[in-house]
C-alpha positions as CSV (number, residue, x, y, z in Angstrom):
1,X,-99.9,198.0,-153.5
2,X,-99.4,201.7,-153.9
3,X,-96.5,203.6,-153.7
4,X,-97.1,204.9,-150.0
5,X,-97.7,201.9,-148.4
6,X,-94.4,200.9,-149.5
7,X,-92.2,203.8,-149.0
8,X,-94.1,203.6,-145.4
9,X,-92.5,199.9,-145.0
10,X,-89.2,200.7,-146.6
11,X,-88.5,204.0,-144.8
12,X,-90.5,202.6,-141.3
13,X,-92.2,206.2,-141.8
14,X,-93.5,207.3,-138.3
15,X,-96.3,210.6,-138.3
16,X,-94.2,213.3,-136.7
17,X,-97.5,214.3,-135.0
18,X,-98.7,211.7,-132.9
19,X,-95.1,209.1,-133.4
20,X,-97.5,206.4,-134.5
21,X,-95.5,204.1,-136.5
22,X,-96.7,204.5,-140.3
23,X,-94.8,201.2,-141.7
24,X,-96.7,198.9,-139.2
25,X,-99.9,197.6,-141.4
26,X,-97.7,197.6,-144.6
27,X,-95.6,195.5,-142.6
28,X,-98.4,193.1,-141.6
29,X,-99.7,193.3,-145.4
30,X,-96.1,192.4,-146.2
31,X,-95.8,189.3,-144.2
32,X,-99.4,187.9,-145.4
33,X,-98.1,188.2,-148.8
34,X,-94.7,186.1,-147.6
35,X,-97.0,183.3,-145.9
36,X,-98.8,183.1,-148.9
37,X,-101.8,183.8,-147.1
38,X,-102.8,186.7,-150.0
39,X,-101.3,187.4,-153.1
40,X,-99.7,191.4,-154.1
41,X,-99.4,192.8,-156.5
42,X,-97.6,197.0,-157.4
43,X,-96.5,198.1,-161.2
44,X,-93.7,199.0,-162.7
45,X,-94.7,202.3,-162.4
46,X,-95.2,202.2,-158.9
47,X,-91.5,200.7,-158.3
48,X,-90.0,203.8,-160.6
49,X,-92.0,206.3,-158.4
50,X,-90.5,204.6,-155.3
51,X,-86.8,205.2,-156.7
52,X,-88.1,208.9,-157.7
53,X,-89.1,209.5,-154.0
54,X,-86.3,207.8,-151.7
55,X,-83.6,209.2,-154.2
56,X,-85.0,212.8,-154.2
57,X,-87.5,213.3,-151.3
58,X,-85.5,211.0,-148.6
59,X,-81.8,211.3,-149.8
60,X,-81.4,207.9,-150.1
61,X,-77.9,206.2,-151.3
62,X,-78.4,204.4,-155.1
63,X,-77.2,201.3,-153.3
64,X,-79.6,201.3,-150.6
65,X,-82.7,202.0,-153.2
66,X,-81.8,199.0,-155.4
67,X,-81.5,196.9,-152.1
68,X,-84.5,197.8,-151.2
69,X,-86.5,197.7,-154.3
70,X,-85.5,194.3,-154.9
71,X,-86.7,193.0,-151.7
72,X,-90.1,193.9,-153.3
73,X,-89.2,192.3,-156.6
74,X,-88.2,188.9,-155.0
75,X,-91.3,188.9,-152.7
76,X,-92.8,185.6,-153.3
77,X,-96.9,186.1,-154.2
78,X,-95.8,189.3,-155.4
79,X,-96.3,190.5,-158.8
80,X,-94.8,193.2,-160.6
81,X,-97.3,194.4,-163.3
82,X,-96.3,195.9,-166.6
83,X,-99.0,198.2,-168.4
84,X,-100.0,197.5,-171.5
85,X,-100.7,200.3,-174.5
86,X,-104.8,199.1,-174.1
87,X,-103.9,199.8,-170.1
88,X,-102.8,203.3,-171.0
89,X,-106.0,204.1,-173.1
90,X,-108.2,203.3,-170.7
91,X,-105.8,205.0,-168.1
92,X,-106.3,208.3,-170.5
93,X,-110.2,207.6,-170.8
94,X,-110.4,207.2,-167.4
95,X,-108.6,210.3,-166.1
96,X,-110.7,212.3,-168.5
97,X,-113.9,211.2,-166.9
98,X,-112.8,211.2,-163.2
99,X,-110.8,213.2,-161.6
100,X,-107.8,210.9,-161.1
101,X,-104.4,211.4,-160.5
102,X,-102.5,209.8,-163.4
103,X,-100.9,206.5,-161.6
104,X,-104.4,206.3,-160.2
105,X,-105.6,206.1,-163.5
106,X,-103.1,203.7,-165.0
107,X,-104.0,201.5,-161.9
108,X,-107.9,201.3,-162.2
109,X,-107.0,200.4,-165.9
110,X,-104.8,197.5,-165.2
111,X,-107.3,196.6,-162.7
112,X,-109.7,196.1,-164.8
């Protein structure tokens, strides 16, 4: 899962221009994952980007953050994935091919 559709669920992020509530489908996603009814999976990366943006962007306490980020950790069906020096490479070769955004990169490359 990317980091978006997480800080959506975690921060129950609403669009200030139309109110609708942002956090709704992550939330549905969420609870598939917890019925086992599909399997998840986010990166390491994508975990340390979440505590980047709720500390700075949203003000968020430290003790709040690693609340929160370990209700994704203990997630059942949920993996957390850890790239690899090969995943980097191809991350690298990727990016210079395409014009990705680096964590988009690293993601395609562990996808694969």
């Amino acid at each position: 899962m990317d980091t978006d559709v997480l800080i959506n669920w975690l921060a129950k992020e609403v669009d200030p221009n139309t109110g609708k509530k942002l956090w709704e489908k992550s939330y549905k996603i969420l609870k598939m994952i917890e019925k086992g009814m599909i399997s998840g999976a986010t990166s390491l990366i994508n975990l340390m980007e979440i505590i980047f943006v709720l500390r700075r962007k949203k003000r968020w306490r430290d003790e709040d953050i690693v609340s929160r980020v370990g209700m994704i950790q203990e997630m059942p069906d949920f993996a957390i994935l850890i790239p690899t020096e090969a995943d980097m490479i191809a991350a690298y070769n990727l990016q210079t091919v395409f014009r990705l955004d680096p964590f988009d990169s690293i993601y395609f490359a562990m996808g694969s």
